[in-house]
N, C-alpha and C positions, 0 to 999 in steps of 0.2 A: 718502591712498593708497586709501580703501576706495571711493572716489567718481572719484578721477583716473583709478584702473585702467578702470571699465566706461566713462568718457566716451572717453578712449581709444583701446580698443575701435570704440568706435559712431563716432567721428572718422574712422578707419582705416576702417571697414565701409561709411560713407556715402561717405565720397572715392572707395573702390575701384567702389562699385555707381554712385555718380552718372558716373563717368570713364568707365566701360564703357558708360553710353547716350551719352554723347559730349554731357554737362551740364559746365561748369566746375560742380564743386564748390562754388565760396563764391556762387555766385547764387540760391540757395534759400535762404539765409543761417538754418538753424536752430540751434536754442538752444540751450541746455544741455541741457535735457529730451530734446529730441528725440534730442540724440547720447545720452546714458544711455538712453533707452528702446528706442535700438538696439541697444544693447554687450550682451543675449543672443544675437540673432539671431548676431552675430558670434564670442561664445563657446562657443555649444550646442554644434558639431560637435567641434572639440578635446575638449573636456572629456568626451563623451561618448566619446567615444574612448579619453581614459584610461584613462576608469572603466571601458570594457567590458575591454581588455589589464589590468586588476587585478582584474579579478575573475575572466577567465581565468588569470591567474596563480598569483591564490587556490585554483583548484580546482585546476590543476592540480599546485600543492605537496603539499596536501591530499590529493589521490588517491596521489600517491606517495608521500605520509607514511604513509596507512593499510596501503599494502600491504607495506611493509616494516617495519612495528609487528610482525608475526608472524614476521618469519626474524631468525634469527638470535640473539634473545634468551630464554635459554631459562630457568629459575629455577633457582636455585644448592640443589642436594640438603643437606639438614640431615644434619649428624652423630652 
């Protein structure tokens, strides 16, 4: 799985990029290598995507965690 997934990828990314110059795909006939050494170019943008909505997410729970840390809880008076 840890080597299927980026070849993959680089499978999917070469077919779509070679189809769009108007190359049949399997006439450049590359390797295995070649498909894994494309399968970032093909993942960076997703992925970086996530991460930026999680870590916008992060802050923004975080910002609304801090400001409501101060209403509402107030300390219970000793007897």
């Amino acid at each position: 799985m840890a080597i299927g997934l980026p070849y993959y990828f680089g499978n999917v990314y070469q077919r779509a990029y070679y189809t769009t110059l108007g190359v049949i795909p399997e006439d450049p006939q590359f390797s295995v290598q070649a498909m894994l050494a494309e399968s970032p170019d093909a993942i960076f943008l997703p992925l970086w995507f996530l991460l930026v909505c999680g870590l916008i997410v992060l802050l923004v729970l975080g910002w609304g965690d801090s400001r409501s840390a101060g209403h509402g809880t107030r300390p219970v008076a000793a007897r």
